[in-house]
Every structure is written in structure tokens, then in C-alpha cells.
PADO-968327 format. One line per 4 residues: number of its first residue (from 1); their letters; for each residue y, x, z of C-alpha. Coordinates in pm, 1 decimal. Layout:
N
NUM> a> Y:X:Z | ... .
% end
This chain:
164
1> xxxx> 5413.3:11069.3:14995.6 | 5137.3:10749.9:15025.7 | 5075.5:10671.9:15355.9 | 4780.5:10423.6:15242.4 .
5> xxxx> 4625.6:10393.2:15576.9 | 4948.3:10334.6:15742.6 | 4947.6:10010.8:15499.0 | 4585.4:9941.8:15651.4 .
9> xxxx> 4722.4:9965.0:15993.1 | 4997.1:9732.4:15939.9 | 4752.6:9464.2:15726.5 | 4539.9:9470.0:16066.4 .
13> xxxx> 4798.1:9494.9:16322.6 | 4962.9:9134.0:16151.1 | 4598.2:9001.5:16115.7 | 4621.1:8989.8:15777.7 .
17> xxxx> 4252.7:8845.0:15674.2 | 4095.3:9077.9:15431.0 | 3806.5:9338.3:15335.3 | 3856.8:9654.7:15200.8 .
21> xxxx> 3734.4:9749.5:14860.9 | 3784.5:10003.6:14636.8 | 3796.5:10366.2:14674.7 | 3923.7:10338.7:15066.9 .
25> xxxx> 3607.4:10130.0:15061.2 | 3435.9:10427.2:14933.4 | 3552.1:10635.2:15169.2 | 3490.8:10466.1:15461.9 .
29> xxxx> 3095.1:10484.8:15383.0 | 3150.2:10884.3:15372.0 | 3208.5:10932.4:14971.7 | 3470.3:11214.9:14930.6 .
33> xxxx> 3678.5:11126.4:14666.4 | 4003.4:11078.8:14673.4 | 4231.0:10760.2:14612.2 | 4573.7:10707.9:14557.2 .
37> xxxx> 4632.3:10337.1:14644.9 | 4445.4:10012.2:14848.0 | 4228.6:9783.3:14734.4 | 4131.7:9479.8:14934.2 .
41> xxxx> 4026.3:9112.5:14858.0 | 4154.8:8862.3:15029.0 | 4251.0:8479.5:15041.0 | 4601.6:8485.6:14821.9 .
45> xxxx> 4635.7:8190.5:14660.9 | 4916.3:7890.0:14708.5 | 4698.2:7748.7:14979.3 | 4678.9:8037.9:15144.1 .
49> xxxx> 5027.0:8038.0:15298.8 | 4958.5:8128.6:15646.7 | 4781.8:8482.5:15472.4 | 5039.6:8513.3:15256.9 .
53> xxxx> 5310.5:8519.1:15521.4 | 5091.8:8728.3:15702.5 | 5079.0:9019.3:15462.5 | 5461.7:8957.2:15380.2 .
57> xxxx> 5506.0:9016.8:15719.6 | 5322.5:9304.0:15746.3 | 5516.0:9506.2:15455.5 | 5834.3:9329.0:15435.0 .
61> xxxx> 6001.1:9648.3:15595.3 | 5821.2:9867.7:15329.4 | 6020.7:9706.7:15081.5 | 5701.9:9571.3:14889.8 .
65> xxxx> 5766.9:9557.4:14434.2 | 5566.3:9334.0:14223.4 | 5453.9:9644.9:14036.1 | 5263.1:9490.0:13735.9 .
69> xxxx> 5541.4:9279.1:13581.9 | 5832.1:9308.1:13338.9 | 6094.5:9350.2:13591.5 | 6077.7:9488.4:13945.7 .
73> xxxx> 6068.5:9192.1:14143.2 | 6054.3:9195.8:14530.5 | 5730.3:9032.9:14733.3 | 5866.4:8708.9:14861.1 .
77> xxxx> 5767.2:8430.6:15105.3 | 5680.4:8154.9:15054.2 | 5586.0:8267.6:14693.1 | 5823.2:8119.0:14422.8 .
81> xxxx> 5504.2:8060.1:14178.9 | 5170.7:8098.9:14119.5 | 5210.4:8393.8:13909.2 | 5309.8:8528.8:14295.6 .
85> xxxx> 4953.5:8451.7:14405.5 | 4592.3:8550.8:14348.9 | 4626.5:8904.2:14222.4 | 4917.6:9089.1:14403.3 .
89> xxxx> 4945.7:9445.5:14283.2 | 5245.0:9582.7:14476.5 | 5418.7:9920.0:14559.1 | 5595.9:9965.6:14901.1 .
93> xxxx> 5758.1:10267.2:15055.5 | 5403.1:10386.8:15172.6 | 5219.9:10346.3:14856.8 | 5071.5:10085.4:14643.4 .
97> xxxx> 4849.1:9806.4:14717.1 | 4606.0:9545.3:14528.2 | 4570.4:9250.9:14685.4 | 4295.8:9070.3:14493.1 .
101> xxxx> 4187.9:8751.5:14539.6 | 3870.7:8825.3:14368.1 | 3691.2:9138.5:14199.6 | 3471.0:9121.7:13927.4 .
105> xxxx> 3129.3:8999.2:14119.5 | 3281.9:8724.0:14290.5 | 3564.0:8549.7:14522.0 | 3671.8:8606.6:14863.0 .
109> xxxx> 3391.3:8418.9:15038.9 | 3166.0:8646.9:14809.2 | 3322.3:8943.4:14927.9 | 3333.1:8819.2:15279.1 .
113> xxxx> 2964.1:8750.0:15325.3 | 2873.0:9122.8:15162.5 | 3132.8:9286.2:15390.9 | 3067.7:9494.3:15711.2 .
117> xxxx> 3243.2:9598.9:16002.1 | 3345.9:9927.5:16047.8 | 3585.3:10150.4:16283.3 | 3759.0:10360.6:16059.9 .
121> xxxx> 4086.3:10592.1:16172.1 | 4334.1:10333.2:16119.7 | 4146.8:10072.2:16288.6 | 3852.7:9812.3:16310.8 .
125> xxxx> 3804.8:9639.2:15977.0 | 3596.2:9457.7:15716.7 | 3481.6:9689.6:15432.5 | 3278.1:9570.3:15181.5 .
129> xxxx> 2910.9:9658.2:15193.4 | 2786.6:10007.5:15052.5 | 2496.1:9827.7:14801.2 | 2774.1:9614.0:14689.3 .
133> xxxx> 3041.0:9852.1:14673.6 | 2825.3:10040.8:14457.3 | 2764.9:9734.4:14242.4 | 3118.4:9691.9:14179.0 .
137> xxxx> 3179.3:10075.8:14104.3 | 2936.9:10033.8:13831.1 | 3055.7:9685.5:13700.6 | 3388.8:9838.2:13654.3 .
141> xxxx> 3232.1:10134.1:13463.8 | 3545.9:10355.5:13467.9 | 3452.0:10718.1:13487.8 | 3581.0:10760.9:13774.0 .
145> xxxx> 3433.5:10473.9:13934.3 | 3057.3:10581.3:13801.0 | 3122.0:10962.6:13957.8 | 3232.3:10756.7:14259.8 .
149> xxxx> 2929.2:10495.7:14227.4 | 2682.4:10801.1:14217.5 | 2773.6:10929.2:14496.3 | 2743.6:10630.6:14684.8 .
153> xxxx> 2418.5:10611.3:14562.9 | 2362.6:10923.3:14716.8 | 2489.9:10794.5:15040.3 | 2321.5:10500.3:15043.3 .
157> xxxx> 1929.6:10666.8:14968.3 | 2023.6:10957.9:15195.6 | 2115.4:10658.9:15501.0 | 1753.4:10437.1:15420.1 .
161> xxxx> 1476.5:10459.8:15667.2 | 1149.8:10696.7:15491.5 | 936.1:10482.0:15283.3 | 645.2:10392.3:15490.5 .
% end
């Protein structure tokens, strides 16, 4: 059984820098569908060591997969290549996580500056913004990501002060 927020917890707890996206993103601005991994965006890449052995740390117990190659590889530090870097899609003993250095409207930094701060159950994170999360929902046009961007939408006009 996924224990995704339990995989939050740890990310936080090992100050792992990152923001949330994705449908955990999603539900931490109140939408009520369901997902069955993490998403977050954060710096990954070869010169991002001291992240890197940050989130190694934080799931090295979980007994973290590369899940997205030919062969079922183990999550290593330091990373043996940059094919180890930038996009890490993993599965651990918890559940899977994508650890993207990028989504498709921009980079970390990006990300970053259209991020907020929320308490959620696990913790106090970053979660990327509800107009941008939205954005991103319908960039990546899946169906389920439109059902999921609509109701967002929802969310969002519901939340906005009356119109003078």
C-alpha cells in the first residue's frame, strides 16, 4: 500500500528543497481526486549534489528503483551519470515518486517563484500555485489532468474576492 505522504514527510524532514506539483499539488488546494504517486520539481541536476544527497538520504531506507529504465537499477549517491539526474522517476517501498527538474512551463526557479506555502498533514511545504497548477493540468492535456484542471478552476473562482 502507497504511503505517498509518508514520502513527503521524509523529503521535508531531510530538507530536501522542492515544491510539490502534480495531483498532491491538486489536492492540497482542496481538489478531490485521487493520486497514486508524487510529483515535485526540484533542483536535480549534477550540480545539485548537496539536493541530491539530500533526497538519497531521505529514501535510501525505502529502497528507492530507477523505475523508467531497462533494468531495475537502485537510486545511488553521488549519481554515476547524468542519465541519474534531472528527471528521477523512482519507486520505493512507500510508493513512487517523480522528481522533476522541470515540468512543461518552466525550470525549478520557474516553479519556485509560482509556488506557495502551505501546511498540509504531512507538514509545511512549497506547493505550486493554484493558477499555475491549473496551467500545467491543462498543458499536459491528459484527461485526467483536464477533469482535474476543471475542478481547480472551480476552486480557484469559488476562492476570488466578488467582482466589484
Amino acid at each position: 500500500m502507497a504511503d505517498l505522504a509518508q514520502i513527503l514527510t521524509r523529503l521535508i524532514e531531510h530538507r530536501f528543497e522542492f515544491v510539490i506539483v502534480g495531483g498532491y499539488a491538486a489536492l492540497g488546494h482542496g481538489s478531490t481526486y485521487m493520486t497514486f504517486d508524487v510529483d515535485v520539481c526540484a533542483p536535480c541536476e549534477m550540480t545539485d549534489l548537496e539536493n541530491l544527497s539530500r533526497l538519497h538520504s531521505a529514501l535510501v531506507d525505502l529502497h528507492p528503483r530507477h523505475r523508467m529504465v531497462p533494468y531495475d537499477r537502485p537510486l545511488v549517491f553521488p549519481p554515476h551519470s547524468i542519465e541519474e539526474t534531472g528527471n528521477i522517476y523512482l519507486k520505493t517501498d512507500l510508493g513512487q515518486i517523480d522528481v522533476l527538474g522541470k515540468i512543461e512551463l518552466g525550470d525549478y526557479p520557474f516553479v519556485l517563484a509560482h509556488s506557495v506555502i502551505l501546511k498540509l498533514p504531512f507538514g509545511i511545504c512549497r506547493v505550486l500555485d493554484l493558477s499555475t497548477l491549473i496551467r500545467s493540468k491543462k498543458t499536459t492535456a491528459r484527461p485526467k489532468d483536464l477533469l482535474v484542471a476543471q475542478q481547480l478552476s472551480a476552486i480557484l473562482e469559488a476562492t476570488q474576492p466578488p467582482h466589484p
